[in-house]
C-alpha positions as CSV (number, residue, x, y, z in Angstrom):
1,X,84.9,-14.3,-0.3
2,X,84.1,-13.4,-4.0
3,X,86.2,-14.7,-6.8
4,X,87.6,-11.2,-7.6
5,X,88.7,-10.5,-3.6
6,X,90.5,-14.4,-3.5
7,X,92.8,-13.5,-6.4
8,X,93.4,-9.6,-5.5
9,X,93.9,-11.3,-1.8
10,X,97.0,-14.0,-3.6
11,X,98.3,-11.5,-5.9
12,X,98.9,-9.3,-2.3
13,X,100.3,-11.6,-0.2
14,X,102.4,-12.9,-3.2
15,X,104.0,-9.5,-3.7
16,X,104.8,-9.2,-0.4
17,X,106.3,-12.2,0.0
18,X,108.2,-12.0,-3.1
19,X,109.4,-8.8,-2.1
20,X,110.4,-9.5,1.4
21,X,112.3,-12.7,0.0
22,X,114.1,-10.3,-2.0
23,X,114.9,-8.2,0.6
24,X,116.5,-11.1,2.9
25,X,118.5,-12.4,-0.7
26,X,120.0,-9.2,-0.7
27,X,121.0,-9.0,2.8
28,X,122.8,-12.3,2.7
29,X,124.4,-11.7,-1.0
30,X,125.5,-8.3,0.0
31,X,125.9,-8.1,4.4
32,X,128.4,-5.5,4.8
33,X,126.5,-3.5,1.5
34,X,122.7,-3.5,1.6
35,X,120.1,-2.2,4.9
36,X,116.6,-1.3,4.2
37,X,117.2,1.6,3.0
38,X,119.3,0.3,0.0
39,X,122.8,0.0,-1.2
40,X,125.4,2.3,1.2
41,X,127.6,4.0,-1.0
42,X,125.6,4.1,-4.0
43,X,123.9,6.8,-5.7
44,X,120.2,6.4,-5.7
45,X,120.8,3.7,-3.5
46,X,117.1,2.8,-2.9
47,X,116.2,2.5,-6.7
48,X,118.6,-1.5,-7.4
49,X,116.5,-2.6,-4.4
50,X,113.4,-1.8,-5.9
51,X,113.7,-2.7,-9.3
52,X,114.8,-5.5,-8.0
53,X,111.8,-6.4,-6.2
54,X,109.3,-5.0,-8.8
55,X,111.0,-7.7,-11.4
56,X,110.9,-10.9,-8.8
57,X,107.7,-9.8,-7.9
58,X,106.2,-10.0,-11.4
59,X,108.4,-13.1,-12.0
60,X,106.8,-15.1,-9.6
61,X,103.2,-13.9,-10.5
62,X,103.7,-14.9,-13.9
63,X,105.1,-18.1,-13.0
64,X,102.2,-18.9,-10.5
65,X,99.9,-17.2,-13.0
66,X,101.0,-20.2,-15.7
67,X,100.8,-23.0,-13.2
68,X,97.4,-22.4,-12.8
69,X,97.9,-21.1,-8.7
70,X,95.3,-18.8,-9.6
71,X,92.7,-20.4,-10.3
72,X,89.2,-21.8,-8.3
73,X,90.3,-23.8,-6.0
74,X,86.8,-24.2,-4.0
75,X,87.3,-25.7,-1.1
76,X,90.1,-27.7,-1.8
77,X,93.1,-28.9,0.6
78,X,95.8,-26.3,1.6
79,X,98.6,-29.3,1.7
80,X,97.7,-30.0,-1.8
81,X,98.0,-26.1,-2.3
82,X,100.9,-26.2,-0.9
83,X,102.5,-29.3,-2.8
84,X,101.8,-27.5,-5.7
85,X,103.5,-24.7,-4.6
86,X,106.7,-26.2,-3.3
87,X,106.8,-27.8,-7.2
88,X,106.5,-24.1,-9.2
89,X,108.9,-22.3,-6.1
90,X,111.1,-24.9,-7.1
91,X,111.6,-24.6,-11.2
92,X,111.1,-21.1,-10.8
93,X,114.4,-20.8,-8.4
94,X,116.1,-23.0,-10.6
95,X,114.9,-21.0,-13.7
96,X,116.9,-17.9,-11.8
97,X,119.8,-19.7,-11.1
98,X,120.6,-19.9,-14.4
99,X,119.6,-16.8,-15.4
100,X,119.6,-13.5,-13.5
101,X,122.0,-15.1,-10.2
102,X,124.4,-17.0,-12.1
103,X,127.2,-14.7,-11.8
104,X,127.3,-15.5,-8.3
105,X,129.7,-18.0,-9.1
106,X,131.8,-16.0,-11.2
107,X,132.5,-13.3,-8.3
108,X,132.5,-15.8,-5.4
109,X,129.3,-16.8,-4.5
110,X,127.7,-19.5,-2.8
111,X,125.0,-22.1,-4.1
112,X,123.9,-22.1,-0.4
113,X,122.5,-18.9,-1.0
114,X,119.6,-20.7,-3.3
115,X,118.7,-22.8,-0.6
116,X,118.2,-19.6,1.6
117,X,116.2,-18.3,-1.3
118,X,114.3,-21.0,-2.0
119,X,113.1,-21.3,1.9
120,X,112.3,-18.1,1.6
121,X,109.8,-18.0,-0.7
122,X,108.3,-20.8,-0.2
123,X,108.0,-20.4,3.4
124,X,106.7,-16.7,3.1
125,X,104.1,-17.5,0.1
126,X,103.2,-20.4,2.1
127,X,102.4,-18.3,4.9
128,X,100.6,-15.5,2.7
129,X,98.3,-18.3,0.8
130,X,97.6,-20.4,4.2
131,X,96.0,-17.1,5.9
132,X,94.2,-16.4,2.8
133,X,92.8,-19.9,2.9
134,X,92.1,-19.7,6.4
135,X,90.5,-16.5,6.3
136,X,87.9,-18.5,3.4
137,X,87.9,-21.5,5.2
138,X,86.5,-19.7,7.8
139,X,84.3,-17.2,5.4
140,X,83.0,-21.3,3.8
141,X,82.0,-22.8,7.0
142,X,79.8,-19.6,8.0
143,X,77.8,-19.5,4.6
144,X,80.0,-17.0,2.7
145,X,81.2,-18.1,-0.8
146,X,79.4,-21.3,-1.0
147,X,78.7,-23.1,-4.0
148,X,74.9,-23.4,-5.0
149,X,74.0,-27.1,-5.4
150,X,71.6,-29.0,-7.2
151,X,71.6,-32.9,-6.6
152,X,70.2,-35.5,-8.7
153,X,69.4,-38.9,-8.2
154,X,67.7,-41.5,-6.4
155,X,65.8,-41.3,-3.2
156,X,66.9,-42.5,-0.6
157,X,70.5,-42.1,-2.2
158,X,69.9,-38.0,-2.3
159,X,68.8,-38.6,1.4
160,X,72.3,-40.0,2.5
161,X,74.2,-37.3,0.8
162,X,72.1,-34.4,2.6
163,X,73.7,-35.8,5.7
164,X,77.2,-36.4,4.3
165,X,77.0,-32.5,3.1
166,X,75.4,-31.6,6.4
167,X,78.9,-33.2,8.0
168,X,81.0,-31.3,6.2
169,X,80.5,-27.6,6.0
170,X,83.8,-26.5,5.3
171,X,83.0,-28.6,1.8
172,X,81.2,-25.0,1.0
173,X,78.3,-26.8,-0.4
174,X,74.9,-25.6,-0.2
175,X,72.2,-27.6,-1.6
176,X,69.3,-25.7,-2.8
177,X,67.2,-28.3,-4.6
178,X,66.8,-32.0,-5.8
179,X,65.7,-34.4,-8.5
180,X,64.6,-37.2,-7.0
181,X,64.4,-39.7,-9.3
182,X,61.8,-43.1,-8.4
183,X,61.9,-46.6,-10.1
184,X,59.0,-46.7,-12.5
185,X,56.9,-49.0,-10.2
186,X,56.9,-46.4,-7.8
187,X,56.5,-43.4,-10.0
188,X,54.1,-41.3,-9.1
189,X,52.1,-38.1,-11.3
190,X,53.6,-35.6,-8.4
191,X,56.6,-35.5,-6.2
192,X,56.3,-35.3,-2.7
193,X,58.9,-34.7,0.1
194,X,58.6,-34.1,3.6
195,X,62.1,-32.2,3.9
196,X,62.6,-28.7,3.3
197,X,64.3,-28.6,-0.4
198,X,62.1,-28.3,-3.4
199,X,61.9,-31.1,-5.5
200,X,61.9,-30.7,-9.3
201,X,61.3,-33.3,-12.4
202,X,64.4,-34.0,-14.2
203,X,63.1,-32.3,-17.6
204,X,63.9,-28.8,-16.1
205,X,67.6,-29.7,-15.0
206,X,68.4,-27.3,-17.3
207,X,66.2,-24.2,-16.8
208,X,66.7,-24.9,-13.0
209,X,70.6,-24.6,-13.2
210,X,70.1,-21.2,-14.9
211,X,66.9,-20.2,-12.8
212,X,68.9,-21.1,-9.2
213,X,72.7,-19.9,-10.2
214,X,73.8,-23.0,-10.2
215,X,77.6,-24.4,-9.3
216,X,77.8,-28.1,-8.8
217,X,75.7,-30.6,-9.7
218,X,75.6,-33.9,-7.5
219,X,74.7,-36.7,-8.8
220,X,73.7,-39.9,-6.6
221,X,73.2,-42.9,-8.7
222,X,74.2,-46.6,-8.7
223,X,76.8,-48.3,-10.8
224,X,74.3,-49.6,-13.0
225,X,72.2,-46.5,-13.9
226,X,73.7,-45.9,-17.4
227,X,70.4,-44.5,-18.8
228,X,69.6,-41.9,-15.9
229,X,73.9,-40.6,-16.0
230,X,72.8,-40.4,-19.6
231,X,69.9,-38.6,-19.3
232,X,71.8,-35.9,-16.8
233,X,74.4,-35.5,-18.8
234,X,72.3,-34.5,-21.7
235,X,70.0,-32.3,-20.4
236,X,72.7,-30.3,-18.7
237,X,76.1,-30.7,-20.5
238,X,77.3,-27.4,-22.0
239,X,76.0,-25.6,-18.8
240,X,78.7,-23.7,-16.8
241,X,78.2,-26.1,-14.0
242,X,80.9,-28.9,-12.7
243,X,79.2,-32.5,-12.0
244,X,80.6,-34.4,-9.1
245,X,79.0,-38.0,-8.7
246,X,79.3,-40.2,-5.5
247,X,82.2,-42.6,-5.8
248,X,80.5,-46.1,-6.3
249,X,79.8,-44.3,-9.9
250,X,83.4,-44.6,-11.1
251,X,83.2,-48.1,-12.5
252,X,80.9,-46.9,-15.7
253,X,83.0,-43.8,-16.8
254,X,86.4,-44.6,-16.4
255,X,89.0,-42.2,-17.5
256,X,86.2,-39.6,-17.7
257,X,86.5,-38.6,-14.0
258,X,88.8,-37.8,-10.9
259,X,88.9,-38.5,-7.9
260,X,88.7,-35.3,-5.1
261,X,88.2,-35.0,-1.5
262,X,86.5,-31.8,-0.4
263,X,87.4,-31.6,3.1
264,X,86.6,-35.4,3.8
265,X,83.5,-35.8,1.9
266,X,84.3,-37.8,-1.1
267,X,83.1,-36.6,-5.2
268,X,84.4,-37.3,-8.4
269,X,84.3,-34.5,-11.0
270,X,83.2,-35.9,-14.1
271,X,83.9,-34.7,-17.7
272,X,87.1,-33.0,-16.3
273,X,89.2,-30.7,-19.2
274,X,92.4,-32.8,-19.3
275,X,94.6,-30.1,-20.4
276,X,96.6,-28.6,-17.1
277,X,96.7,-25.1,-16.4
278,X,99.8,-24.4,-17.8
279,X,99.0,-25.9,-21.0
280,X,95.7,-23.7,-21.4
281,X,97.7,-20.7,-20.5
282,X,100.2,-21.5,-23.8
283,X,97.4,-22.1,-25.6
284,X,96.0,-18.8,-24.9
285,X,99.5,-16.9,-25.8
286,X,99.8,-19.2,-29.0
287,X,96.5,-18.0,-30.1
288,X,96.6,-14.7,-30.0
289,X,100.6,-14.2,-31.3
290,X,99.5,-16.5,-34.5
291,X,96.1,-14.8,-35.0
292,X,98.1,-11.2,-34.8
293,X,100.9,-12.4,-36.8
294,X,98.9,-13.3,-39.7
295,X,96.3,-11.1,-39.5
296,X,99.2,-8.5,-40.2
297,X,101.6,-9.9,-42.0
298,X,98.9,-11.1,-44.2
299,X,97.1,-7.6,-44.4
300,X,97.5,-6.8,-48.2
301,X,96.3,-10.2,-49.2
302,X,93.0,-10.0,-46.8
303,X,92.7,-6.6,-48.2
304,X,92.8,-8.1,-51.8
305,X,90.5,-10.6,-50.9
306,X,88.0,-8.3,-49.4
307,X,88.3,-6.2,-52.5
308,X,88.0,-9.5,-55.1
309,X,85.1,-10.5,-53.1
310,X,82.7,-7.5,-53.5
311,X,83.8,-7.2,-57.3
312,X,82.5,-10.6,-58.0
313,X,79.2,-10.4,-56.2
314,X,76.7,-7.7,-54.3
315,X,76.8,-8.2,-50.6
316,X,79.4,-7.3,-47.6
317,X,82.8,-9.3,-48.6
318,X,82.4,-9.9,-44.2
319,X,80.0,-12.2,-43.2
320,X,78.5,-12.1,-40.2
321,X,77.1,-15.0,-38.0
322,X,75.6,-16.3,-35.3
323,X,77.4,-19.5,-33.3
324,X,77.1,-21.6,-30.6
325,X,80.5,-21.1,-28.4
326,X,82.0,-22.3,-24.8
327,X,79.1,-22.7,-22.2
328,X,76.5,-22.5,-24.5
329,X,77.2,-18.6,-25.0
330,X,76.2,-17.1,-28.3
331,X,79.2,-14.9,-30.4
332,X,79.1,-13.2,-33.9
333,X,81.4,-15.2,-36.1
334,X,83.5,-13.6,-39.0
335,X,83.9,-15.1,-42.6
336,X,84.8,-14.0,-46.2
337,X,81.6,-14.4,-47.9
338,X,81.9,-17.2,-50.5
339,X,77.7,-17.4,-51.0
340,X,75.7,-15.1,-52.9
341,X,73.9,-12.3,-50.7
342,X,70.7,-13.4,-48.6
343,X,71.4,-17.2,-50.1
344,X,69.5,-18.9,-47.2
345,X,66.5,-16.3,-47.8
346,X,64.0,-18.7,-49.4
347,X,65.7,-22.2,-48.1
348,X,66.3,-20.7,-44.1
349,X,69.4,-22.3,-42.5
350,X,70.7,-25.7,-44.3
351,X,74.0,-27.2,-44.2
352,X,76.5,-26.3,-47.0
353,X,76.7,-29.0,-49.8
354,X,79.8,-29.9,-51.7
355,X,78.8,-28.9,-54.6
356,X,75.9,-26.0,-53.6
357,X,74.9,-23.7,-56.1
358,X,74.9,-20.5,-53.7
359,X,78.7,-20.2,-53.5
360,X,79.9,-17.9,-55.9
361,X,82.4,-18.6,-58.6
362,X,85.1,-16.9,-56.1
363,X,83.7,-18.1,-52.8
364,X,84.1,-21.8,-54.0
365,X,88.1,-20.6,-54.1
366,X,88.0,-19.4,-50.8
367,X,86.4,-22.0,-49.5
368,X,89.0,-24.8,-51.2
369,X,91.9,-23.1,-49.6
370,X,90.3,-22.3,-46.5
371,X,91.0,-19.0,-46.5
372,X,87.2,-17.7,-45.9
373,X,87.8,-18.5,-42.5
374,X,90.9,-15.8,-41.9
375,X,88.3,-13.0,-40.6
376,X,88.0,-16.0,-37.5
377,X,91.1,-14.9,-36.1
378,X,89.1,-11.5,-34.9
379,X,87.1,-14.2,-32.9
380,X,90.2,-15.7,-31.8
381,X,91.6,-12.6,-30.2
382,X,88.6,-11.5,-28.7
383,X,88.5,-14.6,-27.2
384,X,85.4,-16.2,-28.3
385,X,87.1,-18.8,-30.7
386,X,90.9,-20.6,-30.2
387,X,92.7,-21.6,-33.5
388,X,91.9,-25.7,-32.3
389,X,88.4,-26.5,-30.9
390,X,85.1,-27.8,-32.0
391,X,83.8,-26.0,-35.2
392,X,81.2,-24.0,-33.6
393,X,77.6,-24.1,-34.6
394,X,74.9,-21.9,-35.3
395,X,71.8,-21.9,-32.2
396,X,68.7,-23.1,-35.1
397,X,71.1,-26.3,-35.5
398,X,72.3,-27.1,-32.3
399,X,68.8,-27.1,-30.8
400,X,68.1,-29.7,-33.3
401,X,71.1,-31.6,-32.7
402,X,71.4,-32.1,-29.1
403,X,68.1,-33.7,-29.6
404,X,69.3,-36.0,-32.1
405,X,72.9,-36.7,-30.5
406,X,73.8,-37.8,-27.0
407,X,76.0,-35.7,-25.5
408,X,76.2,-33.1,-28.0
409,X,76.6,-30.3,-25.7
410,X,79.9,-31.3,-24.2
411,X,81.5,-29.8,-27.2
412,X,81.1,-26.1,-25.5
413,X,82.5,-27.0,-22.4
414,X,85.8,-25.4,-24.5
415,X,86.1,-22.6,-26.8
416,X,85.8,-23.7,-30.2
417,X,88.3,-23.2,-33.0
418,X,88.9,-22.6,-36.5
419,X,90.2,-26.1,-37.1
420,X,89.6,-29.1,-34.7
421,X,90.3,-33.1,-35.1
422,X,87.2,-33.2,-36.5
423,X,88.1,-31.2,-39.2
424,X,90.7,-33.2,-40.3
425,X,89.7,-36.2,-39.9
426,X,86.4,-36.2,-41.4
427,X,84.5,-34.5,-44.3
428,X,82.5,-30.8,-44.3
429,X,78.7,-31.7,-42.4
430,X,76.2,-32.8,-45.1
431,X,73.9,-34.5,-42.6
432,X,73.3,-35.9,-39.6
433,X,75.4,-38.8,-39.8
434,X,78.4,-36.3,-41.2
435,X,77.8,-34.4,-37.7
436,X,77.1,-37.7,-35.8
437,X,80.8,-39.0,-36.9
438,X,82.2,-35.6,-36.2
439,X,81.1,-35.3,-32.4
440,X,82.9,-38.6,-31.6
441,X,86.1,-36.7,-33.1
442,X,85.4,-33.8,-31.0
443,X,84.9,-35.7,-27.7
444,X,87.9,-37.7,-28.6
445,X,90.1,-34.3,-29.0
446,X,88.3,-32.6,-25.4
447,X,89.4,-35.6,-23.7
448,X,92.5,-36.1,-25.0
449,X,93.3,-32.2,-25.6
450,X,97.0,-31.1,-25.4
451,X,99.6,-28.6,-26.8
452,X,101.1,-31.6,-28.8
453,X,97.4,-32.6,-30.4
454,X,96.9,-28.7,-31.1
455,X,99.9,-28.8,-32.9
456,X,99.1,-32.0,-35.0
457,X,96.0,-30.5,-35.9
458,X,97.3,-26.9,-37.3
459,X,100.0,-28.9,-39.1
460,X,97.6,-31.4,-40.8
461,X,95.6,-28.2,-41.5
462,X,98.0,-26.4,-43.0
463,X,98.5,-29.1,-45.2
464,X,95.3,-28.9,-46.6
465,X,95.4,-25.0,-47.0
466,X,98.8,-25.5,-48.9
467,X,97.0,-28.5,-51.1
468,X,93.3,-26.8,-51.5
469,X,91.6,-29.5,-49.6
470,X,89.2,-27.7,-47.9
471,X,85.5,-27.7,-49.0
């Protein structure tokens, strides 16, 4: 089942279920009133019913929509689906209750008829999402929908978890290739392997996840291989791929992994995003009503700025460039140029100095108060950038970099932003140890991430708008 069918599948049954919930609310509310053709005695009897259904309908979406019930949920459990369920069924009925129902009191209503309700949909989303799952389950287990492997690790450990995937298929796991990694007394100038997977050197980890469409990476290493988890990690980190390691793993990386069954066979997802569903979803709305907000409000002073910038020097007042954003993916990033036209034409691309004698007499302005990076908002609400992330960099410094920096990549495993902890917390990026300091921030915010830290950040950063600290 293809990612597009499973949600167009949730979003039906939902509806229906929502609807039909709605139908059986209104015949209990209103017994000697409502049939299914409407209200008796009421002209245009049939159209209450229906807005009424329409509006729970889309309620209900919305609220599973936040909670993250839509999302990939390969393979996973259907009681933990349905935990989760029973848990956003329940705040939404009690978000009704003291909204839309609550003059059911006030004409002589009962509380019992939220109970009824609240079975209701539960039990008939329940039913909707169990079929659905069934019907994948089913789709899983025959070699539809599977998730493209690559594991990665030592011999005889790979070897083992061929036949723990083999005794699962309902896991939806297929592997299509290995690293097999060999202690260096054993190393050999050629890899050899009498099973029917290819067998690759670690060095292309990266071109093979692209090459082979890769999903999940497995990793099967001991407790003590810090150097080869390392190693992986580097080479592939900023992919759009999930890692899953075997469990006896867990000891060296802590809080930077959980735990998951996949029907039975054990994994633990490392470098997890921290933030839940919900929180990423207000993120998202945040975003886009600040960037449209001030991108309007603030419309004659951009325009003012646009017009002071071409009057002080020859060039476009936008500048246009080329970044580094989430998985690795290259975007065109907006400015207000504060540098004189073609100033990298002679030097090529070198990091901006504090007091660098490209900036023009304006740009160094901008560039105190920050605002050079309003025409980033575009970015945010075409959803390349977020207003909090990683400062995104351009692709001639992150080849160099990821070379230089372990784990370097992980900061596009989320979009990056127009302010980040980094930001404010350390000083603009002069050299490698400025950059070197800075990644330590930015892993500190992606694991830590949260609506209370974004707001923390934009506060401390308005600060330094407000004071001209910027450089």
């Amino acid at each position: 089942m293809s990612r597009i069918v499973e949600i167009i599948a949730l979003i039906i049954t939902d509806t229906i279920a929502a609807a039909l919930s709605c139908i059986l609310y209104l015949r209990i509310r209103f017994p000697d009133r409502f049939d299914v053709t409407g209200f008796s005695g009421t002209e245009g009897q049939i159209i209450y019913p229906l807005y009424a259904m329409t509006a729970l309908a889309l309620f209900w979406i919305v609220m599973f929509l936040i909670a993250g019930m839509y999302r990939e949920r390969h393979a996973s459990s259907r009681i933990d689906e349905i935990v989760s369920l029973t848990k956003v069924v329940t705040v939404g009925v009690l978000i009704l209750v003291f909204s839309i129902f609550v003059d059911i009191l006030e004409t002589g209503g009962s509380l019992s008829i939220f109970a009824i309700y609240w079975i209701s949909v539960l039990g008939m989303i329940t039913a909707g999402r169990v079929i659905v799952r069934s019907i994948q389950k089913a789709l899983v287990i025959r070699g539809f929908g599977t998730h493209r492997t690559l594991v990665v690790g030592w011999r005889e450990k790979v070897d083992r978890l061929y036949r723990d995937v083999a005794k699962y298929p309902a896991a939806g796991i297929q592997i299509v290739g290995a690293v097999r990694l060999k202690p260096k007394d054993e190393q050999e100038n050629h890899l050899e392997s009498d099973d029917d997977e290819d067998i690759y050197a670690i060095e292309q980890l990266p071109h093979l996840i692209d090459d082979l469409q890769i999903r999940d990476v497995l990793i099967a290493l001991g407790s003590q291989d810090h150097k080869e988890l390392s190693d992986v990690l580097g080479l592939c980190d900023g992919k759009n791929v999930t890692f899953k390691l075997v469990p006896d793993f867990y000891s060296v990386i802590g809080g930077m992994a959980r735990t998951e069954h996949i029907y039975g066979l054990p994994l633990i997802e490392v470098l997890p995003i921290p933030m839940p569903a919900w929180e990423q979803y207000t993120k998202r709305v945040i975003d886009l009503v600040v960037a449209l907000l001030v991108l309007i409000l603030g419309l004659p002073i951009w325009i003012g700025i646009i017009i002071a910038v071409k009057v002080s020097s020859n060039g476009d007042a936008i500048y246009q460039q080329q970044r580094v954003g989430r998985k690795g993916r290259i975007f065109t990033m907006y400015k207000f140029r504060t540098m004189h036209h073609n100033a990298e034409a002679e030097t090529g691309p070198v990091w901006a100095s504090k007091d660098d004698p490209r900036y023009t007499n304006f740009g160094r302005r901008l560039r105190k108060t920050r605002l050079d990076e309003i025409p980033q908002l575009i970015n945010v609400l075409k959803g390349d950038m977020s207003l909090v992330g990683p400062r995104p960099e351009r692709p001639y410094f992150v080849e160099k970099l990821k070379e230089e920096i372990p784990l370097y990549n992980r900061r596009h495993r989320i979009k990056p932003g127009i302010t980040g902890w980094a930001q404010v917390m350390w000083r603009y990026d002069s050299s490698l140890e400025d950059v070197q300091q800075k990644v330590k921030y930015d892993l500190y915010y992606i694991e830590n991430m949260s609506l209370r830290m974004d707001l923390k950040i934009l506060f401390r950063t308005l600060r330094s708008v407000i004071n001209g600290g910027g450089h």
